[in-house]
N, C-alpha and C positions, 0 to 999 in steps of 0.2 A: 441840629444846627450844622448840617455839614460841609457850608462852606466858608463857617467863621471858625475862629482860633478857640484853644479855650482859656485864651487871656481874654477876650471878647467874651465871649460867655460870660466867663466871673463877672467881669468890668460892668455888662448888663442886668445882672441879676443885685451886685452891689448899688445899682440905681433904681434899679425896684426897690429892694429892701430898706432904702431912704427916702422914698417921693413923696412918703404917707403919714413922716412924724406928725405930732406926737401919736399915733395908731403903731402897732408894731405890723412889723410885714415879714413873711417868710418868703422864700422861692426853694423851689426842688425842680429834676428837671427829671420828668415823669422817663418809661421807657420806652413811650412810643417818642419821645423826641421832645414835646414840648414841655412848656414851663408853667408849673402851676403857682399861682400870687394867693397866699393867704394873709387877708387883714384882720388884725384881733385886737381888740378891746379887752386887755385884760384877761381874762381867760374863755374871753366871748368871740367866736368867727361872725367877724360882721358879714365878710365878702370871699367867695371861694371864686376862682376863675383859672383857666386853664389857655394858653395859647400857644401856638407853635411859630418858634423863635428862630428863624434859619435863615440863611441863605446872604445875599449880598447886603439886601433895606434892612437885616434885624434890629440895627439901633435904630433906623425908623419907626418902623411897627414897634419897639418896645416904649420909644415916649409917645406913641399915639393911644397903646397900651394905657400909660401910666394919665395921661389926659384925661381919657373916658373915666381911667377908674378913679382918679381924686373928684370928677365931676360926681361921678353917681355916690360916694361917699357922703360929698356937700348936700346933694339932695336926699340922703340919709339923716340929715343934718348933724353930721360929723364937721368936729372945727379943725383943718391941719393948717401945719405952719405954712409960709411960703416958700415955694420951692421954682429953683430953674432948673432947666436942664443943664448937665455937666456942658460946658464951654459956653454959655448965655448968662454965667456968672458973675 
């Protein structure tokens, strides 16, 4: 992520780690750079995915990110709450 802060970091990975209630969600940020999204069910890994978060769009690509992945969960047929992106609230 080397052209965002790492207020921006946290600030993104804190919106990953909420997009997917009631699912819990982990983030780490691997050390090639990117950010890996673990969704669990309990003590079940529904979904493992990895992406690289940098640069000036990162909170773009992180709610593009978090789109695709609450979509593919739905068609998991996982039920989550509803959710906006932080400032659409």
């Amino acid at each position: 992520m080397a052209a965002g802060t790492a207020e921006t970091t946290d600030r993104i990975l804190g919106v990953l780690e909420g997009a997917f209630l009631p699912l819990e969600a982990h983030t780490s940020v691997e050390e090639n750079g990117n950010v890996q999204l673990r969704i669990l069910d309990g003590s079940e890994a529904i979904l493992i995915d990895e992406r690289p978060l940098y640069g000036s769009h990162s909170e773009r690509v992180a709610m593009d990110w978090i789109a695709e992945t609450r979509k593919r969960l739905e068609e998991l047929g996982r039920q989550l709450d509803p959710w906006e992106p932080p400032g659409r609230e």
